[in-house]
N, C-alpha and C positions, 0 to 999 in steps of 0.2 A: 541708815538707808532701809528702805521696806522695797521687798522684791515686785510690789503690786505697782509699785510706781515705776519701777526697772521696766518692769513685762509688757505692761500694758500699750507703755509707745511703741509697739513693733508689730506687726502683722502676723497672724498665727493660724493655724492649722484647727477647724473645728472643734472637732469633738476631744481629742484628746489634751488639744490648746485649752478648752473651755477648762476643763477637769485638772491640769496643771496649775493653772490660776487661782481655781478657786481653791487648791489644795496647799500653794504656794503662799496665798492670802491668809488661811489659820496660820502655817508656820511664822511666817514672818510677823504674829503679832504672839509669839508663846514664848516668854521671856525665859521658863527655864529652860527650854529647848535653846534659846540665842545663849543662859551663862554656859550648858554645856557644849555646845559646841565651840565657843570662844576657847574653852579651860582646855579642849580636847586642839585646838589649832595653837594656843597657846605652849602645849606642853609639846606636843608633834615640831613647832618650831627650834625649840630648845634642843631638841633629840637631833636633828636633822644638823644642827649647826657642830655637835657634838659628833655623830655620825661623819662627817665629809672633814675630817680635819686629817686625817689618812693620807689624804689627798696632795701630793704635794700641787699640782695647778688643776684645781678642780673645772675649770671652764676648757681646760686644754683637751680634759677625759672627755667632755659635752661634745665638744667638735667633733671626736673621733670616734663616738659610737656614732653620733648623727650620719661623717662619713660614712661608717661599716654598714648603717642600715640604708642608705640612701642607694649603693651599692647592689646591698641585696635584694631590691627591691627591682632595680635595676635589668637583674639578672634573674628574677623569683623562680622563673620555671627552670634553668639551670641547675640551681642550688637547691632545690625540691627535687629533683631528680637524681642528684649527687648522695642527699641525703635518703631517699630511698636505696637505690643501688644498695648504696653499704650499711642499710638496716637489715634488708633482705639477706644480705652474704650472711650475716651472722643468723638468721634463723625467724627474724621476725617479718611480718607481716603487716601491708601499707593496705588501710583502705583509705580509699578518694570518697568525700560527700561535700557536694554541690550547696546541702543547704540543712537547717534541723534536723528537718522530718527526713533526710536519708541519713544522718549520723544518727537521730532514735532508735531508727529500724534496725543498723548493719550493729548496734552494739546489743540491740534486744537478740536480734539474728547470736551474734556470738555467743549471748548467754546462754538460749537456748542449745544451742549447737553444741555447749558442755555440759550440758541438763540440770545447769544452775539454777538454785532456788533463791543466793541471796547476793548481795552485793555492798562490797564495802568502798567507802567512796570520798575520795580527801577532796579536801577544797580546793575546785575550778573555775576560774569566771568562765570558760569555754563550756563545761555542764551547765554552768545557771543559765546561760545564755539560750542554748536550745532546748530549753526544760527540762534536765535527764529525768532528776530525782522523780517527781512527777509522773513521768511516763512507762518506768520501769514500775513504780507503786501498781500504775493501771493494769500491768500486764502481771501481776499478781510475782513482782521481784520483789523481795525484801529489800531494802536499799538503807544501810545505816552511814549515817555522818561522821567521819570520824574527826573530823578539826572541830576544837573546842568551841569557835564562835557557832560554825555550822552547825556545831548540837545543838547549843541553846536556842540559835532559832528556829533551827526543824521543832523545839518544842514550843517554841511560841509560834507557831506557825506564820511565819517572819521570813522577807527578803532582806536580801542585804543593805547594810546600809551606805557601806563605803569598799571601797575594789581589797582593802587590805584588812584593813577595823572595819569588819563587819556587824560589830554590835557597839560600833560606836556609839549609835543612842539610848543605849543600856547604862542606867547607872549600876554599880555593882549592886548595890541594896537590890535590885528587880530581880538579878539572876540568885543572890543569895537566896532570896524569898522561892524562885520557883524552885532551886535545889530540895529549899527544905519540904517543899508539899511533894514533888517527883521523887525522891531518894531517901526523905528523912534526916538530911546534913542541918547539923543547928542552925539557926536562923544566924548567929554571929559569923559561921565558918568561915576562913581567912582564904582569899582564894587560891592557895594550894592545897588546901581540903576538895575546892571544889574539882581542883583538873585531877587529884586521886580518884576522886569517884569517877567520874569521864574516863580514863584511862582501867581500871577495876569492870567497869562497863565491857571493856574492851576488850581484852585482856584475850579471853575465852573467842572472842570473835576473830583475832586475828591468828589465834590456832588453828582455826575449822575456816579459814578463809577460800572463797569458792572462787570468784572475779572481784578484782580490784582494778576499780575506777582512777583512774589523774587526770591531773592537768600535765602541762610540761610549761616550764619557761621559754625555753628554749632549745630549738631544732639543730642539729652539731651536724651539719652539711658533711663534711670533711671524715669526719668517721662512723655516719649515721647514728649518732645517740642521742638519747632527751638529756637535758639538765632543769634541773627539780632544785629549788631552793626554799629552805621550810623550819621554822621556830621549834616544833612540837615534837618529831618525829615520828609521828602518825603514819606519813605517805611512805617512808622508808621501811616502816612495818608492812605496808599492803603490799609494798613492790617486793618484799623479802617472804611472806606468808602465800601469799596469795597463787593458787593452782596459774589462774590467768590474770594477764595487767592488761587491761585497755588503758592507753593513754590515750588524752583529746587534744587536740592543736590547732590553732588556725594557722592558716599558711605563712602569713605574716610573725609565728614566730620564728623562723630559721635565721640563721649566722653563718657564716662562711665556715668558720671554723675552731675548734676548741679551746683554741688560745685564743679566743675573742676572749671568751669566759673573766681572765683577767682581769677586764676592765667592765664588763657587764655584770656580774655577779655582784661587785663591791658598789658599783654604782646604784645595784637596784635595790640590797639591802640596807645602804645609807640612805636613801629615798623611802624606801616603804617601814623601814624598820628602827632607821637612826643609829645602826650601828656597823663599824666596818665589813662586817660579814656575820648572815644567818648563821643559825647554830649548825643545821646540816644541808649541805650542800649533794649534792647527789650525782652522779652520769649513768645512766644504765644505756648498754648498747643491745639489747636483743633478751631472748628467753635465755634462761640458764645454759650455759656450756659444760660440758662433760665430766671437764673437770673442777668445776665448779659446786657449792654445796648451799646455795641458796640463791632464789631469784624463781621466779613462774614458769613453768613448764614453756607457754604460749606467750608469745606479747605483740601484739595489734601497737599500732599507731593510726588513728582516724587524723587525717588530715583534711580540716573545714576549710569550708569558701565563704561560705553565707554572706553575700554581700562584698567579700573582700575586695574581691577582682574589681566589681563597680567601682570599690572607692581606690584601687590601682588607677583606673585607668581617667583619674583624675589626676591631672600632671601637679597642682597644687598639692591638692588636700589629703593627695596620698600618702601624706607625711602623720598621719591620721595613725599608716600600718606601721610608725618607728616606733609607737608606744609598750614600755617593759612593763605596763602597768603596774606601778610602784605607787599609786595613787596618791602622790605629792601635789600634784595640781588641784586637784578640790580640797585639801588640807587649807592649800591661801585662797580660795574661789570665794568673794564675798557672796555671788549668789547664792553656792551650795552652804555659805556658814549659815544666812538666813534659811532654805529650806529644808535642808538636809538630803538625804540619799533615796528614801521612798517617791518621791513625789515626782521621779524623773521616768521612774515606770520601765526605767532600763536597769542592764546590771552595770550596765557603764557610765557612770555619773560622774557629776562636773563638768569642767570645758572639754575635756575629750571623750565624754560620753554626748556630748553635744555635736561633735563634729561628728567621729564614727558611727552612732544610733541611726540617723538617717538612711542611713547604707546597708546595716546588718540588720534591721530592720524593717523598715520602709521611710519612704523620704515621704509622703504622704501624713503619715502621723506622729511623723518625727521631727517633720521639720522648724517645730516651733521655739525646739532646744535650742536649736542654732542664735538666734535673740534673745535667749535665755544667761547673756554675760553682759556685765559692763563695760569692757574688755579692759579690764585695769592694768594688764600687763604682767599681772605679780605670776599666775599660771606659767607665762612664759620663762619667768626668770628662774625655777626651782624646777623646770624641767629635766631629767638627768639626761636628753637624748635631743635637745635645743629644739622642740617642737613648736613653731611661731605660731600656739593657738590662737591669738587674737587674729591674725591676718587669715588664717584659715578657717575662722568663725565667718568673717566678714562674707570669704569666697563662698561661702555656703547661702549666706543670704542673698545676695547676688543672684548664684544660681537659682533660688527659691525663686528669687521671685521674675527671672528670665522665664522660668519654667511655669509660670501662673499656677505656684503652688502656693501663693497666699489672696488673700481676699482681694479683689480687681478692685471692689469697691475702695480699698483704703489706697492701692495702689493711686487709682486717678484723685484723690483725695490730696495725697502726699505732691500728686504732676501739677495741681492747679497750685498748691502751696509754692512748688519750688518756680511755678510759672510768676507768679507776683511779686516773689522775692528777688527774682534778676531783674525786675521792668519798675525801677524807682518812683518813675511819673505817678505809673499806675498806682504804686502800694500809695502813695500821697495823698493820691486825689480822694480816699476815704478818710474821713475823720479817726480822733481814739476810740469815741462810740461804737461807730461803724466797725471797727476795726476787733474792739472788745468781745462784742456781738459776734462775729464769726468766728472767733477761737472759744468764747463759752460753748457755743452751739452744735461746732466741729470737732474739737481737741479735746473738751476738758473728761470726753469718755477715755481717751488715751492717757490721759495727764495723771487718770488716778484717782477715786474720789478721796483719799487723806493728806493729798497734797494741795496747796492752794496753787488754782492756775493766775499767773502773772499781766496783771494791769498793764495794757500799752497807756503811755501819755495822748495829750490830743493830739501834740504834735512830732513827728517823727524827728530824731537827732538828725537829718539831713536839712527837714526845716528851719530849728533851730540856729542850724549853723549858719543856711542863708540870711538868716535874720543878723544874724550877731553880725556879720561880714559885712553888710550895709551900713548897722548902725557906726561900723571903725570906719565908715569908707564917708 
């Protein structure tokens, strides 16, 4: 399958339509980008099947976060205020922001407010999302990475590639290589050489740590805590070194309550990770307590909206906010195995970066992702939280095009099409010539040009049939 023939039958969004295309069109013809990604869905496969054996009814666990989050979702302002309340009791601090540029501001505001010069900062798709890294640079913050993918591509100066294997289209060789020119690590180094030096890098930084940046998995309503789940132990050093912890969240992470965690935690890590549970798991509820001998003096929780609410108050697709972002679904997404993770120009890639981007972004230059699936099903089925992406791809297009956010000209294109197709006489009374002729002329820009567009006969099988029916008669 080639993504250019996928993409192009569907109606799309200008400028950033145009520049996914043609960016979608090199991937889908770079063969060693298609054997690594296969080898990379291949092996993710095998992990995941090995991963969920834990399980004694794995589809049973699926229903019942679906319920828990359906619930919460439900009830969002409740359980966001629940979970404030008893942040606050213990000492910490909730800011609200609407959209990026007020989470940029209120966490630059923070930095300064401690008269911080650096920041250390584990891996969050809610940071990449509102640009942190980026913005703190501009306002003259040191900002170091401290998850392993997130270094190497802060040094390649590289977006992610995928929500969890972020350097998934790094063969090792590329990273060995830049180790050896940045640090001087032999050109063989096996990569536990390489996360010593990463860590060694570090070391010193999380002594003198000034504010430390997170994500949060999850929002613990019930006794106001984050939970942090994480391979390296990077975030557990910032939230243990660190004077101040901002954590970032969108509102759509909270849970009712801490014994959700049972079933979410093992769920996300056999999904993202392929094994029964991360290596460290984390709860932190507030700044250090008294009698306590480590943990941040200060600790903020920014809780985002950006876009959330819109895609709430969409009674479908707002099943968009159940995602643990375990990034299982573009693992089997034929389209993302053809293009890969850049080319989607979000940080939420695959089928539920296809649905959610429109929203946290703009549905103007986003909406082209939404036709960006074939909707094979496979997404749906290896969802840990039963997210029915294809039906909810579908509703987005719908919308799209309710809302005359794709091209009218293709829209009345598509009306006269399905006009001839229900009036038999009519499709008739044109020859195959005739017939041939208006789909070279009309379609074959949609069809693709490395696909062959398909030959009508002279005669239509309706004809046909009346013929054959005579001559028995």
């Amino acid at each position: 399958m080639t993504i250019v023939s996928t993409l192009v039958f569907y109606p799309m969004a200008q400028e950033f339509a145009e520049k996914f295309k043609q960016e979608s069109a090199v991937k889908s013809f770079d063969q060693s980008h298609h054997a690594l990604m296969r080898a990379s869905t291949e092996k993710y496969l095998a992990t995941l099947k090995k991963g969920t054996t834990k399980f004694v009814d794995l589809q049973n666990s699926k229903k019942k976060t679906h319920l828990i989050k359906w619930k919460t979702l439900e009830n969002l302002d409740r359980y966001l205020l629940d979970f404030e309340a008893n942040f606050t009791r213990r000492g910490g601090k909730i800011v609200w922001a609407n959209d990026a540029e007020e989470a940029r501001q209120e966490i630059l505001r923070i930095t300064q407010q401690h008269e911080a010069k650096s920041v250390l900062k584990a891996t969050s798709l809610v940071c990449e999302e509102i640009g942190l890294f980026d913005y703190l640079q501009k306002n003259d913050i040191d900002v170091t990475e401290t998850d392993f993918g997130a270094f190497v591509l802060e040094l390649l100066q590289e977006k992610p590639y995928h929500t969890v294997k972020r350097t998934l289209h790094l063969e090792f060789e590329v990273i060995s290589k830049l180790f050896h020119e940045k640090f001087g690590t032999p050109i063989d180094a096996p990569a536990e050489q390489l996360a010593t030096t990463v860590r060694d890098l570090m070391r010193s930084k999380y002594l003198h740590a000034e504010v430390g940046v997170t994500g949060a998995d999850f929002l613990l309503a019930d006794t106001g805590s984050i939970a942090i789940t994480e391979n390296e132990g990077n975030t557990r050093l910032i939230t243990s070194f660190s004077k101040v912890h901002i954590a970032v969240a969108g509102i759509d992470a909270v849970i009712p309550s801490i014994l959700d965690l049972g079933l979410f935690w093992p769920l996300l890590s056999s999904h993202a990770f392929g094994r029964p549970s991360a290596v460290y798991n984390s709860i932190l509820s507030g700044p250090r307590q008294a009698h306590e001998t480590d943990g941040p003096e200060e600790m903020y929780v920014i809780l985002l909206d950006n876009g959330r609410t819109d895609l709430l108050a969409e009674k479908e697709q707002r099943q968009g906010l159940y995602c643990i972002q375990c990034g299982a679904c573009s693992h089997v997404c034929p389209v993302y195995q053809q293009i890969g993770g850049h080319t989607y120009k979000s940080v939420y890639q695959g089928p539920i970066g296809a649905l959610v981007a429109p929203y946290i972004y703009n549905k103007k230059d986003f909406n082209h992702l939404s036709f960006a699936s074939p909707l094979s099903g496979k997404p749906d089925q290896v969802c840990p939280v039963n997210i029915k992406l294809d039906k909810m791809l579908l509703l987005n297009r719908k919308d799209a095009i309710e809302r005359h956010l794709v091209p009218q000209t293709e829209s009345r294109l598509w009306k006269g099409f399905a006009y001839l197709m229900e009036r038999r006489r009519l499709l008739d009374f044109f020859g195959g010539k005739t017939k041939n002729f208006f789909l070279r002329s009309f379609f074959k820009k949609f069809w693709g040009k490395h696909r062959e567009l398909p030959s009508l006969p002279q005669k239509s099988f309706s004809q046909q049939w009346r013929e054959q029916q005579k001559k028995k008669n």
